[in-house]
C-alpha positions in Angstrom: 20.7 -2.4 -14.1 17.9 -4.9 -14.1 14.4 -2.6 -14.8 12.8 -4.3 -12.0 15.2 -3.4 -9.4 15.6 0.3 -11.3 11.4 0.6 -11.0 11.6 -0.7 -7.2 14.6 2.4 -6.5 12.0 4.7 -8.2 8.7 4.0 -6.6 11.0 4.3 -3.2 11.9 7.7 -3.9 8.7 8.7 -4.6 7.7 7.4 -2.0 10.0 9.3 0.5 9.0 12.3 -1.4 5.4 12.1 -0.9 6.0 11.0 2.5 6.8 14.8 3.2 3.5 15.6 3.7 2.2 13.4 6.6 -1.1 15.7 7.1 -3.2 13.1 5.2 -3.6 9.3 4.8 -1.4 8.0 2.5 -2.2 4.7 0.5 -0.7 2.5 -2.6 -3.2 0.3 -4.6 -2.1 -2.1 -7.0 -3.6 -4.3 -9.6 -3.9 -7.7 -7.5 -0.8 -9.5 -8.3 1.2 -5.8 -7.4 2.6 -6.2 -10.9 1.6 -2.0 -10.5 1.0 0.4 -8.2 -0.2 4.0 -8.0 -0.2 6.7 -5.0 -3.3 8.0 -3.4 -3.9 10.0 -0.3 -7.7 9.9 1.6 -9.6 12.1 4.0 -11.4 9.2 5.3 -10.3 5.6 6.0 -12.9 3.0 5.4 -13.0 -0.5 5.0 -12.5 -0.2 1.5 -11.1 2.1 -1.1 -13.5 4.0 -3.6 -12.7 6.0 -6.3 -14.9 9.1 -4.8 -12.5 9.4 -1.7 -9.7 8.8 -3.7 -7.1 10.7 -4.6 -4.6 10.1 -7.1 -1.0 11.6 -6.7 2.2 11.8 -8.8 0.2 10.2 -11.8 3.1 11.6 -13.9 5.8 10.0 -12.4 4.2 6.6 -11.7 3.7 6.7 -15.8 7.3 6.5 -16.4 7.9 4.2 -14.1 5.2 1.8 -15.2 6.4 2.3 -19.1 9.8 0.7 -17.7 7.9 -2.6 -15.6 5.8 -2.8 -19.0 9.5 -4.5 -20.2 9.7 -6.4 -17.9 9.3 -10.6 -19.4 7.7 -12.9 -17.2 5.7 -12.0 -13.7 6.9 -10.1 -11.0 5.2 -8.5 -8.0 5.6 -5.2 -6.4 3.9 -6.4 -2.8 7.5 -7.1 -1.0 9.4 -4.1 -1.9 6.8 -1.5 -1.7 5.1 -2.6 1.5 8.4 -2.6 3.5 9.0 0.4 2.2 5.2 2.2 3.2 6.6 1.1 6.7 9.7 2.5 7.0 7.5 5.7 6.3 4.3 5.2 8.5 5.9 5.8 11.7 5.8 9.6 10.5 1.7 9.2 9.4 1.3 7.5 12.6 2.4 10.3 14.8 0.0 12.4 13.4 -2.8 9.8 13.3 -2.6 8.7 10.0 -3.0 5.6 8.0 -0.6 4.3 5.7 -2.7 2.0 3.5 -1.8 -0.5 0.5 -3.9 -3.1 -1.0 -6.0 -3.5 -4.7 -9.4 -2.1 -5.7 -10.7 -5.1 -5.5 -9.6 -6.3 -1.5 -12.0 -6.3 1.1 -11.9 -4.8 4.4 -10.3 -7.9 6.2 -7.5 -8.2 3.3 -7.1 -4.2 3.6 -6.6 -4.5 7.4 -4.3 -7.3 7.4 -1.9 -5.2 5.2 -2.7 -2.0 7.7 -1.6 -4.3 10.6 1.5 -5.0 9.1 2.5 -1.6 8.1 1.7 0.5 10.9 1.5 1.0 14.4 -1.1 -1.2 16.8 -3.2 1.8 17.4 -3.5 2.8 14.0 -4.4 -0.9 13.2 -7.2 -0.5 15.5 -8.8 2.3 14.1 -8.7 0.8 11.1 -11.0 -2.3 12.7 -13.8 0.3 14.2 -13.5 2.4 10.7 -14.2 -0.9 8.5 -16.3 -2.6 11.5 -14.2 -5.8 11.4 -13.0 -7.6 14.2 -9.1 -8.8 14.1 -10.3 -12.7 13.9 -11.5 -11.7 10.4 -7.8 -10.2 9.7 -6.1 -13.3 11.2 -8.2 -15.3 8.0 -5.5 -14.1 5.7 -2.5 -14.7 7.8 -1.9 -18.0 5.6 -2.2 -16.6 2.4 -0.6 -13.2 3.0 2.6 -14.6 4.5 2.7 -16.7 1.3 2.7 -13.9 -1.0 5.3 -12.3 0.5 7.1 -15.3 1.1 7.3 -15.4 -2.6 7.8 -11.7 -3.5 
């Protein structure tokens, strides 16, 4: 099986494993081309991630799977796969008023919120915006270069 495909099954079910627990938000941050990821939940959601409100889960497991995209020749992105799969989860989050976040260390609030937008409900999108005191216009800046990536992943 090709490791890339095997790495993308794996992060999925950890991902529907750690989607039990829908009592906190729930967020995947990635190196900026997605080439990795790593699981974190948060007590707060602000326009940004920091390390202090941060909380990194299932370090173990993501390991493993990183050792196998390590093998991996040539570039590859993870944004695609794992964002359609944070959605087919958020509905759960968003019933109990949680955020399901993705996005790198480095993205600001605007690039954070256009990936919020996409995974969850409207009214969690909108908290977002008061939380990281952006208006949508600023969101609707990346609309270009977003759909690109994903166009491409």
């Amino acid at each position: 099986m090709d490791l890339f495909v095997q790495a993308v099954e794996q992060f999925e079910l950890l991902i529907d494993r750690l989607s039990l627990d829908t009592s906190r938000h729930f967020g995947v941050i990635g190196d900026p081309l997605f080439e990795g990821v790593r699981f974190y939940t948060f007590d707060v959601v602000t326009g940004t991630f920091a390390y202090d409100r941060a909380v990194e889960i299932a370090a173990d497991t993501v390991d493993v799977i990183e050792e196998s995209l390590m093998q991996i020749e040539g570039s590859h992105t993870l944004l695609g796969p794992i964002m359609l799969k944070l959605k087919s989860v958020a509905p759960a989050f968003n019933a109990e008023g949680k955020t399901v976040l993705m996005g790198s260390w480095g993205m600001g609030p605007a690039e954070i919120g256009w990936l919020v937008r996409r995974i969850n409900e409207r009214k969690i999108f909108e908290e977002f915006l008061l939380s990281a005191s952006i208006d949508e216009a600023t969101v609707n800046r990346y609309n270009d270069s977003f759909s690109e990536e994903l166009k491409q992943a």
